[in-house]
C-alpha positions as protocol buffer text, in pm:
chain_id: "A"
residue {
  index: 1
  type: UNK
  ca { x: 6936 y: 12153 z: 10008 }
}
residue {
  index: 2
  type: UNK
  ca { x: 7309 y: 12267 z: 10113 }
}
residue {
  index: 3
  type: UNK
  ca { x: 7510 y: 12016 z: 10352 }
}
residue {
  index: 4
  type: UNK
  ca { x: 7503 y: 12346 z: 10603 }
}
residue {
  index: 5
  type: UNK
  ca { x: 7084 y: 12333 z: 10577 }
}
residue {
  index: 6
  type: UNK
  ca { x: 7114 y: 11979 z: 10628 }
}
residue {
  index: 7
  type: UNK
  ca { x: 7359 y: 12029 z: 10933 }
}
residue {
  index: 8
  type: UNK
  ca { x: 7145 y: 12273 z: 11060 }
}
residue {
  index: 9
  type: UNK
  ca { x: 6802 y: 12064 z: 11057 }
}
residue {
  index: 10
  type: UNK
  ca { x: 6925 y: 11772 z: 11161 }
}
residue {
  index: 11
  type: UNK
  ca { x: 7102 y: 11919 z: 11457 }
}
residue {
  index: 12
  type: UNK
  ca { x: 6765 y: 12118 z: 11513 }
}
residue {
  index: 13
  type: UNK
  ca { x: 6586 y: 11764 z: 11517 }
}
residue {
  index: 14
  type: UNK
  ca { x: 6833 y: 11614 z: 11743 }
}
residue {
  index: 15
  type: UNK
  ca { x: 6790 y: 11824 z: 12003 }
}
residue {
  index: 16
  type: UNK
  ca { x: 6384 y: 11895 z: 11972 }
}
residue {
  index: 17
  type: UNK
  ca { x: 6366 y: 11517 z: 12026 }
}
residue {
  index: 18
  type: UNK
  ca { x: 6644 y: 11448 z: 12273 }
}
residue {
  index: 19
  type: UNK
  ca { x: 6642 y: 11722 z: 12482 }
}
residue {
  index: 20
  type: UNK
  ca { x: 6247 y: 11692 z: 12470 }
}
residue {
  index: 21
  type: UNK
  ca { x: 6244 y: 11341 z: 12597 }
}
residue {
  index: 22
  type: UNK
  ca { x: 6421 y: 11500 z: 12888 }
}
residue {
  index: 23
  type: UNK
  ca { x: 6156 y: 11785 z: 12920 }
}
residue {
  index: 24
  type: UNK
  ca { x: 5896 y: 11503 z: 12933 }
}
residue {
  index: 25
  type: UNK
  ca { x: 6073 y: 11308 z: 13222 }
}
residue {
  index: 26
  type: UNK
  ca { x: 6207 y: 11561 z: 13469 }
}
residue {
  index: 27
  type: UNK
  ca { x: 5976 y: 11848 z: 13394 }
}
residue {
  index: 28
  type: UNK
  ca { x: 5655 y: 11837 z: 13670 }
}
residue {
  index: 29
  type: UNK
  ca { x: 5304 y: 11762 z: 13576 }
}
residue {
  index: 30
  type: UNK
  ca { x: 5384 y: 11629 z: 13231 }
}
residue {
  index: 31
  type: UNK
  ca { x: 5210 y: 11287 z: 13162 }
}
residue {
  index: 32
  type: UNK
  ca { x: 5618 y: 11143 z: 13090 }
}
residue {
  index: 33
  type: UNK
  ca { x: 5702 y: 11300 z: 13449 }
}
residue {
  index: 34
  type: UNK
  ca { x: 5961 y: 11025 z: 13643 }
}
residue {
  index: 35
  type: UNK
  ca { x: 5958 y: 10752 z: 13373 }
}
residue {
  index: 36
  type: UNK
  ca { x: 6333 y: 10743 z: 13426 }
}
residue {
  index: 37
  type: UNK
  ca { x: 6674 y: 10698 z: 13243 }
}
residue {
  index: 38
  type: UNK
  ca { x: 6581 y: 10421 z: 12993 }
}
residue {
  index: 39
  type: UNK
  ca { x: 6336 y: 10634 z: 12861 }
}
residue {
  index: 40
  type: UNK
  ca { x: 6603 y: 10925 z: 12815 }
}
residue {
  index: 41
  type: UNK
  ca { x: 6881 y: 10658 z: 12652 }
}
residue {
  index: 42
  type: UNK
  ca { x: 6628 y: 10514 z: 12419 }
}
residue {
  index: 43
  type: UNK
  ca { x: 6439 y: 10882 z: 12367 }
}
residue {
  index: 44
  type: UNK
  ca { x: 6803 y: 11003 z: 12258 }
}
residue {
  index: 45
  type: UNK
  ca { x: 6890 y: 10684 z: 12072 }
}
residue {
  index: 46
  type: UNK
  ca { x: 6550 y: 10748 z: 11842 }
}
residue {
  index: 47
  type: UNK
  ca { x: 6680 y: 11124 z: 11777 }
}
residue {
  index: 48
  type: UNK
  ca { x: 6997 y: 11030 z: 11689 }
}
residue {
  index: 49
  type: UNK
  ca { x: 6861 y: 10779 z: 11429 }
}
residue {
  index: 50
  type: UNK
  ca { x: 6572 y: 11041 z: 11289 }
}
residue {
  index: 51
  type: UNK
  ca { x: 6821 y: 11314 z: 11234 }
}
residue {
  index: 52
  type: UNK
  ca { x: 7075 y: 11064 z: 11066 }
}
residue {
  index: 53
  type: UNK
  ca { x: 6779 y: 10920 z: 10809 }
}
residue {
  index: 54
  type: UNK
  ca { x: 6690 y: 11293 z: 10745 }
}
residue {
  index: 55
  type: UNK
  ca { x: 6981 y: 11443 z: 10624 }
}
residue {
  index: 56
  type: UNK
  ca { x: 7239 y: 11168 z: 10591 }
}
residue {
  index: 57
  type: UNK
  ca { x: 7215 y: 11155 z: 10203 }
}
residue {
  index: 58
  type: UNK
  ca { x: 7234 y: 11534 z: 10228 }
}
residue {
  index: 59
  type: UNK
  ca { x: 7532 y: 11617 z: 10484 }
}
residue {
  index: 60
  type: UNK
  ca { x: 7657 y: 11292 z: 10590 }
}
residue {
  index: 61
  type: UNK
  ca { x: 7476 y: 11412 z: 10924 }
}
residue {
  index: 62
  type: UNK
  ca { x: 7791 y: 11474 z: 11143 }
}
residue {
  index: 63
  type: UNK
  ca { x: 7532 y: 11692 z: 11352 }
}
residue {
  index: 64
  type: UNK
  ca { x: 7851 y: 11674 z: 11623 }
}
residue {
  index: 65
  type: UNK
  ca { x: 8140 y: 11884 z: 11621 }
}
residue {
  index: 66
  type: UNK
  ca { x: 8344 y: 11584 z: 11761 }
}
residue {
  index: 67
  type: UNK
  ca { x: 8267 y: 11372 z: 11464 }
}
residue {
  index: 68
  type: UNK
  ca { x: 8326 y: 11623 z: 11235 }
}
residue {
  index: 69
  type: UNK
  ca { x: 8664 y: 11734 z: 11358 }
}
residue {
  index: 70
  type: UNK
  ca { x: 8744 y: 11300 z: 11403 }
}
residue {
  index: 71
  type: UNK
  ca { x: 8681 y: 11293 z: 11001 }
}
residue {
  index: 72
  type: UNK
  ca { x: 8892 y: 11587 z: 10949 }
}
residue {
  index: 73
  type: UNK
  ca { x: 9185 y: 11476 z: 11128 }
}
residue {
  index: 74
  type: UNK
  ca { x: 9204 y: 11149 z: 10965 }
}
residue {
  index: 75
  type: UNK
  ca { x: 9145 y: 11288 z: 10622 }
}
residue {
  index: 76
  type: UNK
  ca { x: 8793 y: 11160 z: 10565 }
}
residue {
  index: 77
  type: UNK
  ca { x: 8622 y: 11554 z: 10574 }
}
residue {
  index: 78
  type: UNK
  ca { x: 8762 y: 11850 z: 10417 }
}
residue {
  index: 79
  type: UNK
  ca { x: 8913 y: 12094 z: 10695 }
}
residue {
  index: 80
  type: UNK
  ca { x: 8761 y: 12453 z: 10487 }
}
residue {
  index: 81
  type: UNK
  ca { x: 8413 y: 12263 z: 10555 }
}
residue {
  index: 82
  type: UNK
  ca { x: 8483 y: 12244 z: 10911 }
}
residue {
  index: 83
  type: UNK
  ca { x: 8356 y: 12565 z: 10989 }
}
residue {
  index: 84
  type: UNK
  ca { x: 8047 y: 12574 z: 10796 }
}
residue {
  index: 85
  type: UNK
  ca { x: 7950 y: 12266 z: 10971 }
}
residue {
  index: 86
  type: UNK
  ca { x: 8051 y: 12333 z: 11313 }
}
residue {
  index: 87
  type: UNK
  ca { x: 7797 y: 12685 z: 11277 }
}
residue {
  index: 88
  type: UNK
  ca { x: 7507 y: 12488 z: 11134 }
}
residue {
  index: 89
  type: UNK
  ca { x: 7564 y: 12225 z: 11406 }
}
residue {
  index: 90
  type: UNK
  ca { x: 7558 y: 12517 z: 11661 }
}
residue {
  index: 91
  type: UNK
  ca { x: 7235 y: 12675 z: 11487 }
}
residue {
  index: 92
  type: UNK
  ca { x: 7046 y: 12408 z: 11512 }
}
residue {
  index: 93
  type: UNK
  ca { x: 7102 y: 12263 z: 11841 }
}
residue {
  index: 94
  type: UNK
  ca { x: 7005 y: 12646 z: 11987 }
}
residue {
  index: 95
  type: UNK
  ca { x: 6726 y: 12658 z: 11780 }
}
residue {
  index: 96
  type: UNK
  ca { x: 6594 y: 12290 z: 11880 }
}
residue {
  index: 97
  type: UNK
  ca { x: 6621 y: 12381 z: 12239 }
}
residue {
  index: 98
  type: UNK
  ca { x: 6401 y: 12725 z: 12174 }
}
residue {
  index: 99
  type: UNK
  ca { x: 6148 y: 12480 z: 12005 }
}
residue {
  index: 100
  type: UNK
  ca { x: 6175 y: 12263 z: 12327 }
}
residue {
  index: 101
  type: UNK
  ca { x: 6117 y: 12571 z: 12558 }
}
residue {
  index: 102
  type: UNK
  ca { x: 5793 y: 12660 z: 12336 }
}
residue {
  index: 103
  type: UNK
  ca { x: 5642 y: 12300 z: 12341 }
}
residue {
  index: 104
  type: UNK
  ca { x: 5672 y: 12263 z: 12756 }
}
residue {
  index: 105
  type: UNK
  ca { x: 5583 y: 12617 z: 12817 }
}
residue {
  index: 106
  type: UNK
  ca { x: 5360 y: 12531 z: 13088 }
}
residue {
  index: 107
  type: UNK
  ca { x: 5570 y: 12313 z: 13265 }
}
residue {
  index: 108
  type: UNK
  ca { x: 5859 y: 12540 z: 13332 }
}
residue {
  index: 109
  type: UNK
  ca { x: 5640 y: 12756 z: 13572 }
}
residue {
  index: 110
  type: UNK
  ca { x: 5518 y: 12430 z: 13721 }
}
residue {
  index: 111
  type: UNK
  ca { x: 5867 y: 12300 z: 13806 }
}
residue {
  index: 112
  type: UNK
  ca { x: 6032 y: 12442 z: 14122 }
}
residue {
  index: 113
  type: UNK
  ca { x: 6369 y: 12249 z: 14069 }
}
residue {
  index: 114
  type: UNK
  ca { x: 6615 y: 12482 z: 13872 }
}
residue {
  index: 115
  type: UNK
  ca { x: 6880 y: 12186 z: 13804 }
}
residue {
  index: 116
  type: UNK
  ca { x: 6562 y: 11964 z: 13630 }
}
residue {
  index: 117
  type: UNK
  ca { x: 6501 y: 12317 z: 13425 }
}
residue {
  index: 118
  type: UNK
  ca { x: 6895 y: 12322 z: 13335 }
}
residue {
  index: 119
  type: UNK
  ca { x: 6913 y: 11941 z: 13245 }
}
residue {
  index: 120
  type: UNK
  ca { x: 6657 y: 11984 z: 12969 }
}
residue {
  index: 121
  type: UNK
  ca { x: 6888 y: 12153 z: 12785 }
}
residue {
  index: 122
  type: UNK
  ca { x: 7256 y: 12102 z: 12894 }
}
residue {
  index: 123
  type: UNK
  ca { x: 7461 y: 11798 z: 13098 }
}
residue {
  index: 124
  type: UNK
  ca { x: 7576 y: 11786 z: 13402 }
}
residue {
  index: 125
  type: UNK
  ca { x: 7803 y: 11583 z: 13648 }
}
residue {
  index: 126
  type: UNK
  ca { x: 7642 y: 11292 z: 13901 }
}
residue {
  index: 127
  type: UNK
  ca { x: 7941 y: 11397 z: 14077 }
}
residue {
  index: 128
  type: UNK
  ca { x: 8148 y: 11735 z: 14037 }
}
residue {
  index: 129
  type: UNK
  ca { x: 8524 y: 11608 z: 13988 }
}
residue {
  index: 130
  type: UNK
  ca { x: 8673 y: 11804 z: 13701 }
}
residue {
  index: 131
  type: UNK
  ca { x: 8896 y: 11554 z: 13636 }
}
residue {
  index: 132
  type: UNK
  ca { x: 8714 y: 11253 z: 13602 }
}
residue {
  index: 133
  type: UNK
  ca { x: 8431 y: 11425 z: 13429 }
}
residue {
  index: 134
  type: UNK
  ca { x: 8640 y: 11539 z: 13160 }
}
residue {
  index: 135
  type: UNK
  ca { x: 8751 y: 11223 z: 13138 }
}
residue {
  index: 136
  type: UNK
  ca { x: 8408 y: 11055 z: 13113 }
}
residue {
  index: 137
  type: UNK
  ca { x: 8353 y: 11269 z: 12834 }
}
residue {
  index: 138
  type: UNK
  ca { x: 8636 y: 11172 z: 12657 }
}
residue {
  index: 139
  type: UNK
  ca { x: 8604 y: 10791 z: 12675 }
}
residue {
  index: 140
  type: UNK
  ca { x: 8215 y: 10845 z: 12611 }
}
residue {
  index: 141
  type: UNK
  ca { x: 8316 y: 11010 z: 12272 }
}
residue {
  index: 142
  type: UNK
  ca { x: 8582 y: 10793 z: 12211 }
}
residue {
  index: 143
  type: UNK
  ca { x: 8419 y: 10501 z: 12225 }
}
residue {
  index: 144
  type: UNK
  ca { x: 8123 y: 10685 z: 12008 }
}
residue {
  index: 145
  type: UNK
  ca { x: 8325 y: 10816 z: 11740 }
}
residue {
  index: 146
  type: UNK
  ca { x: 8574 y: 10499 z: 11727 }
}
residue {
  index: 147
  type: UNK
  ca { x: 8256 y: 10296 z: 11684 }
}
residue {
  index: 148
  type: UNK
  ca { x: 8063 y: 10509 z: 11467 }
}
residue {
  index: 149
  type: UNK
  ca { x: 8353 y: 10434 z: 11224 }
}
residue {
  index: 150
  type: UNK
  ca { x: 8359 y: 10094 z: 11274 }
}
residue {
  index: 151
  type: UNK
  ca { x: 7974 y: 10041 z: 11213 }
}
residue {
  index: 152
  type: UNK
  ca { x: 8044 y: 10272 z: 10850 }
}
residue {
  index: 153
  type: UNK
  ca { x: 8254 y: 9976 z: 10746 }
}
residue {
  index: 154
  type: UNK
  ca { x: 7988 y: 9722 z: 10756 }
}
residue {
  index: 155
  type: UNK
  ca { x: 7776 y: 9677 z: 10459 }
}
residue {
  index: 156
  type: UNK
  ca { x: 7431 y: 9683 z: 10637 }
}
residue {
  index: 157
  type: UNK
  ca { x: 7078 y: 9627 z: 10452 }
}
residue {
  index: 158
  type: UNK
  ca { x: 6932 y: 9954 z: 10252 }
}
residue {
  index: 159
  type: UNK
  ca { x: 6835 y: 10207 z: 10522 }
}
residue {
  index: 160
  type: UNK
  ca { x: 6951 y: 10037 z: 10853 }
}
residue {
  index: 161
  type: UNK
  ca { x: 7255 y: 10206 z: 10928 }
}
residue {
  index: 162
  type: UNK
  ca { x: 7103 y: 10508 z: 11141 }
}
residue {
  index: 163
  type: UNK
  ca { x: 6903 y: 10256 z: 11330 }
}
residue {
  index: 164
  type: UNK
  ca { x: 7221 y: 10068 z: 11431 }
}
residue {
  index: 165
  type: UNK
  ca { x: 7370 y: 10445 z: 11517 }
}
residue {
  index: 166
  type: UNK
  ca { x: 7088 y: 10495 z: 11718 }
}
residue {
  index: 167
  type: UNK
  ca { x: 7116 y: 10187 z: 11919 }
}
residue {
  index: 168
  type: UNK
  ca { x: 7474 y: 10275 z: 11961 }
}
residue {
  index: 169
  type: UNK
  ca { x: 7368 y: 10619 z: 12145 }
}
residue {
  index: 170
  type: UNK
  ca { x: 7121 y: 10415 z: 12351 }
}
residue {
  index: 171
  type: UNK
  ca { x: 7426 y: 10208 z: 12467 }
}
residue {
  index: 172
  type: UNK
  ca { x: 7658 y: 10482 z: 12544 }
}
residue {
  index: 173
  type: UNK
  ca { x: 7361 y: 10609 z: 12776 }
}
residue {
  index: 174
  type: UNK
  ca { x: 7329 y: 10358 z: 12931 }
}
residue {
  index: 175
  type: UNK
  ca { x: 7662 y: 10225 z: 13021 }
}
residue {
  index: 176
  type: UNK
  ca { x: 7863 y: 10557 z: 13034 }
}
residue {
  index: 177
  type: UNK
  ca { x: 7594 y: 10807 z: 13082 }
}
residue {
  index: 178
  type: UNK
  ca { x: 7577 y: 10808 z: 13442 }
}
residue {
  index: 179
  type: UNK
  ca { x: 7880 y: 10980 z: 13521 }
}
residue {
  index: 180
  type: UNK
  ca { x: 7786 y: 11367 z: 13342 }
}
residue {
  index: 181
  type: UNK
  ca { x: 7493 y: 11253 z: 13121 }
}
residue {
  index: 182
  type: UNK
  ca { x: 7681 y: 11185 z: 12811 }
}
residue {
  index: 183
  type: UNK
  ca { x: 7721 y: 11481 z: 12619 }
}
residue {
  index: 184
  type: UNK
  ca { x: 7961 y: 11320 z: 12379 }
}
residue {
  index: 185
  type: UNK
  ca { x: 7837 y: 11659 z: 12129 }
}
residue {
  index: 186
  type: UNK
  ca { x: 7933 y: 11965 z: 12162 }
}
residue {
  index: 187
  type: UNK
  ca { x: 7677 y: 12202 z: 11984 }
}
residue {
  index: 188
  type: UNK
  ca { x: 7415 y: 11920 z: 12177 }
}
residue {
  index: 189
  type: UNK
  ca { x: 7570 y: 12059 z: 12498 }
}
residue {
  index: 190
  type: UNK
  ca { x: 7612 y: 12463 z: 12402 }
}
residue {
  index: 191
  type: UNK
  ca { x: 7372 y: 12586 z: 12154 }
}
residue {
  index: 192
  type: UNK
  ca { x: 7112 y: 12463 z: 12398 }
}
residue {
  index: 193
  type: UNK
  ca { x: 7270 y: 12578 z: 12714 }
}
residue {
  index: 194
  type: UNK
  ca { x: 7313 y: 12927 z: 12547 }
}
residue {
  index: 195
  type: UNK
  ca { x: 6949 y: 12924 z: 12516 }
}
residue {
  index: 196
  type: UNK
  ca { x: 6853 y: 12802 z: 12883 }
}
residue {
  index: 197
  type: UNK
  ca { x: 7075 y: 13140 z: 12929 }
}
residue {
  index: 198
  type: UNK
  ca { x: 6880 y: 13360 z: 12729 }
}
residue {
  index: 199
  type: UNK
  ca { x: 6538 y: 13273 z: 12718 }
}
residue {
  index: 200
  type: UNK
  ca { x: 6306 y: 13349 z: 12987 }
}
residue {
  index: 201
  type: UNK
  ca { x: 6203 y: 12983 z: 13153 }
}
residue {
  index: 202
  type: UNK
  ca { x: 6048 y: 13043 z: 13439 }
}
residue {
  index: 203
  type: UNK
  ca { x: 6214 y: 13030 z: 13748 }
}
residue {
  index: 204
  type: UNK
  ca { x: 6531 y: 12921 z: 13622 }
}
residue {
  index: 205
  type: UNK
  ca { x: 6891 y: 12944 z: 13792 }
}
residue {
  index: 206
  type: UNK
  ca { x: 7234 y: 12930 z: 13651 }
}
residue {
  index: 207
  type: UNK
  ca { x: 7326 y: 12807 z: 13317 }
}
residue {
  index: 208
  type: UNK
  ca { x: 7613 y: 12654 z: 13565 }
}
residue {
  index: 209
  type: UNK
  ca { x: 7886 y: 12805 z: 13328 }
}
residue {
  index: 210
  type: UNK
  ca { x: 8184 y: 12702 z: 13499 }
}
residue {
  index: 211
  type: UNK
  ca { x: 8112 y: 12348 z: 13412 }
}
residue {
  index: 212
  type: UNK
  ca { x: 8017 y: 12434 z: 13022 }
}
residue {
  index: 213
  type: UNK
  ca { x: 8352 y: 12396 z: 12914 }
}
residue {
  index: 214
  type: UNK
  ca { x: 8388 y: 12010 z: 13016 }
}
residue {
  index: 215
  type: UNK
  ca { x: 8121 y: 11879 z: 12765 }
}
residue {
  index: 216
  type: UNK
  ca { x: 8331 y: 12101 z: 12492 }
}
residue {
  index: 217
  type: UNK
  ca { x: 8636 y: 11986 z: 12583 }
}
residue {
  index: 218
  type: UNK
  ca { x: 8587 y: 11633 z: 12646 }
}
residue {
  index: 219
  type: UNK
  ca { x: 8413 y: 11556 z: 12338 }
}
residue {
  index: 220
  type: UNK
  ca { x: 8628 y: 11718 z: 12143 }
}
residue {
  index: 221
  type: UNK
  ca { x: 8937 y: 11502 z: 12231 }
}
residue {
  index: 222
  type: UNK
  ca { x: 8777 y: 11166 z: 12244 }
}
residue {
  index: 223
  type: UNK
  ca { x: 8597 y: 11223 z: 11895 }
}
residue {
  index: 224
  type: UNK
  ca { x: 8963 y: 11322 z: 11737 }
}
residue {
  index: 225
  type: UNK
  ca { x: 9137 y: 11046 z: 11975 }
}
residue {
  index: 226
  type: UNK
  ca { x: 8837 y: 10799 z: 11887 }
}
residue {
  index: 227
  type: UNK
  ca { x: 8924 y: 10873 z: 11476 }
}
residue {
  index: 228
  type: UNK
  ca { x: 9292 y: 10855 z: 11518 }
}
residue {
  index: 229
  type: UNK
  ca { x: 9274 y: 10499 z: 11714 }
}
residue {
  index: 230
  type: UNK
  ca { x: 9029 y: 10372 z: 11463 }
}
residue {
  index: 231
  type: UNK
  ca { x: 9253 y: 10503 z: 11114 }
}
residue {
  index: 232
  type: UNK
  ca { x: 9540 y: 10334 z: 11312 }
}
residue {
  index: 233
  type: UNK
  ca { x: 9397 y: 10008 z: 11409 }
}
residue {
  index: 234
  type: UNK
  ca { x: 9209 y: 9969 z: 11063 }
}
């Protein structure tokens, strides 16, 4: 398998099991209806660590534009890869969330609220403030890509690595995911919006594309920031 196949299906997995532990928590009448944000910080924590173990020997499962662009601009990925990556990473989060649509098909119809139906597949802020949401984002990937580093230089038992990765998305969740729901990705945040645009969910609203650019942005700067603080300090 390529690095862009392995890009591709881990992203896919990423998002069929993080945005579906959304699905099963906001969406009405599923049996995972209201079990609440520790369920969505682990649920994302476990898909984080599943796409890592199945593609990591194969891609180095960036499966994040903002960690691939950190290890480009501090020399650790090649920039003519960038690309290739970036459009697998894209591929496969739209594709996941098409796979999430599919498996909740009932439940769409079943839920009246449009911003539940959005939140499956895209963030959005506790609290609209441009500012300071863009500036969640940015710490939020900061701190993920600075520390994703940091935990790749530790020599950790054969296998354990993604685990610790994953536990490391379940913290970010939980401490820093209040603010816009941690996007700290962002093919996790587009490819899947693009697909809450074009698919037909029932009784959906807006794909709320004013905000879209935010969890792009954000991301972006704090994974390159996050890589250029960690090269310095270490």
């Amino acid at each position: 398998m390529t690095p862009f196949w392995g890009e591709l299906i881990g992203t896919l997995l990423l998002i069929v099991l993080g945005d579906g532990v959304v699905a099963g928590v906001v969406l009405r009448k599923s049996k995972a209806e209201n079990s609440g944000w520790i369920v969505i910080g682990f649920g994302w924590g476990l898909a984080v660590a599943i796409a890592v173990y199945a593609v990591g020997s194969i891609s180095g499962a960036h499966l994040n534009p903002a960690v691939t662009l950190g290890m480009a601009a501090i020399g650790k990925f090649a920039w003519d890869q960038v690309p290739l990556y970036i459009a697998a990473q894209m591929i496969g989060a739209f594709l996941g969330a098409v796979l999430v649509w599919l498996h909740y098909l009932p439940h769409w119809r079943a839920t009246d609220d449009q911003a539940a139906k959005l939140a499956v597949f895209a963030t959005a802020p506790a609290i609209r403030s441009t500012g300071a949401n863009l500036l969640s984002e940015v710490i939020a990937t900061f701190i993920f890509v600075f520390s994703l580093l940091a935990i790749g230089g530790n020599t950790f038992a054969d296998g354990l690595q993604p685990f610790i990765v994953g536990f490391l998305i379940v913290s970010i969740g939980l401490s820093l995911g209040g603010t816009t729901g941690y996007a700290i990705n962002p093919a996790r945040d587009l490819g899947p919006r693009i697909a809450h645009a074009v698919l037909p969910i029932a009784g959906k609203g807006s794909s709320d594309w004013s905000y879209a650019w935010v969890p792009i942005m954000g991301p972006v700067v704090g994974g390159v920031l996050g890589a250029l603080a960690y090269s310095f300090m270490f």
